[in-house]
C-alpha positions as CSV (number, residue, x, y, z in Angstrom):
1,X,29.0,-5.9,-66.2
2,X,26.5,-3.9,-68.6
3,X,24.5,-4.5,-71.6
4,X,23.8,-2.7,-74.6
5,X,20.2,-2.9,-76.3
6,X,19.8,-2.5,-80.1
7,X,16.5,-1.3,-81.4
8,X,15.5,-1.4,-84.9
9,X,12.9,-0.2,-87.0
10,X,11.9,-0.9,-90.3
11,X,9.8,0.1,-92.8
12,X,10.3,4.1,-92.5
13,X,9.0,5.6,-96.0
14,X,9.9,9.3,-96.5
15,X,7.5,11.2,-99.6
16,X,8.2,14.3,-101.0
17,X,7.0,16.1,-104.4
18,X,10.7,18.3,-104.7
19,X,14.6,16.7,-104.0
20,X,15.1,20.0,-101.8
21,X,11.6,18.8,-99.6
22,X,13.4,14.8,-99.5
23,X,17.0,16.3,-98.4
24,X,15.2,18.4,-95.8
25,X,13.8,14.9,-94.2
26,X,16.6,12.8,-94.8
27,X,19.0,15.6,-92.9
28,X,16.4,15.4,-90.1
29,X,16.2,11.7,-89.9
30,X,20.4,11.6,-89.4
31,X,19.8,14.1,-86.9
32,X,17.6,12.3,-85.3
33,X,18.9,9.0,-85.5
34,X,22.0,10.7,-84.3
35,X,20.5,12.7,-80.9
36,X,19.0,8.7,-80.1
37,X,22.3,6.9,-80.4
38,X,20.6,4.4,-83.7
39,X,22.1,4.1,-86.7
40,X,20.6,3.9,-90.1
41,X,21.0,1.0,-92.5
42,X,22.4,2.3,-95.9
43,X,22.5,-0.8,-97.3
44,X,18.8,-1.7,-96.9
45,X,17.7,2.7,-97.8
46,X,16.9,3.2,-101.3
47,X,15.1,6.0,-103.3
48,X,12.7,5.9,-106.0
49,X,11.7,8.4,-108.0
50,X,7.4,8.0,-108.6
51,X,6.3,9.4,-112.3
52,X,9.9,10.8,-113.3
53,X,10.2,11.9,-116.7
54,X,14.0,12.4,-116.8
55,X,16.5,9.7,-117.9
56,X,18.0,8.2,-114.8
57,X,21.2,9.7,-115.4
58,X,19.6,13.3,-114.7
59,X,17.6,12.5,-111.1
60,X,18.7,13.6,-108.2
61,X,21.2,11.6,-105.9
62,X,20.4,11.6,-102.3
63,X,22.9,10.8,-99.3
64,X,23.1,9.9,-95.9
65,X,25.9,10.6,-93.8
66,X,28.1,11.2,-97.1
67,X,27.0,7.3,-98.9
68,X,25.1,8.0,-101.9
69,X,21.0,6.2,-101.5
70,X,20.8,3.4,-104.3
71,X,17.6,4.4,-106.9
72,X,14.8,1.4,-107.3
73,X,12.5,1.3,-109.8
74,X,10.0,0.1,-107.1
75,X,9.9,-0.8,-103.2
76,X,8.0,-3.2,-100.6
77,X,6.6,-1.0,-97.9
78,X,3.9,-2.9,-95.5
79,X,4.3,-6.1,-97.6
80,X,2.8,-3.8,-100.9
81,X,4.6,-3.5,-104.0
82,X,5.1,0.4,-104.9
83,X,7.1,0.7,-108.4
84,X,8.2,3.5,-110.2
85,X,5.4,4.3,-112.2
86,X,2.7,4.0,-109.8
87,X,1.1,1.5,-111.2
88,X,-1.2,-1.0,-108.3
89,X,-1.2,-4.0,-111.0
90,X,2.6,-4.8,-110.2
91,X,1.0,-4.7,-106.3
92,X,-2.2,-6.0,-107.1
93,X,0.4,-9.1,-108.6
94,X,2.1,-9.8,-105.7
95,X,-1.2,-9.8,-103.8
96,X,-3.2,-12.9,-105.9
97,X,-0.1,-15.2,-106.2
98,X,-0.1,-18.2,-104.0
């Protein structure tokens, strides 16, 4: 008889100021997760892109083992509210409601 043991962790938030700086992470997070037998979530990893001034159609896509990242206009990390824009009042929102 064996058993198998699943660890998860949450909350991981990767920042860079260039796509080339974010790829360079994300290619050593799969490596990563790879060498420690875990396996990323796709479904729940998603990308926004802070202070942007291109249309949406013109940013940068970002992958993980070959699946395309899905791009937010804002995220919850550590129960606060980052969006697009930077802008605390959306997190500052979510803070004073009951």
């Amino acid at each position: 008889m064996w058993a198998s043991l699943v660890f998860c962790a949450h909350d991981l938030s990767l920042c860079a100021n260039e796509p080339s700086q974010l790829k360079t992470m994300l290619n050593r997070l799969v490596w990563y997760a790879r060498s420690m037998h875990l396996i990323i979530n796709i479904g729940r990893s998603e990308v926004v892109h802070f202070n942007s001034k291109a249309n949406s159609s013109s940013l940068p896509v970002f992958y993980i083992n070959g699946s395309p990242l899905v791009c937010m206009d804002s995220f919850k990390y550590l129960g606060m509210i980052f969006d697009k824009n930077v802008n605390l009042v959306v997190a500052a929102d979510v803070v004073v409601q009951p």
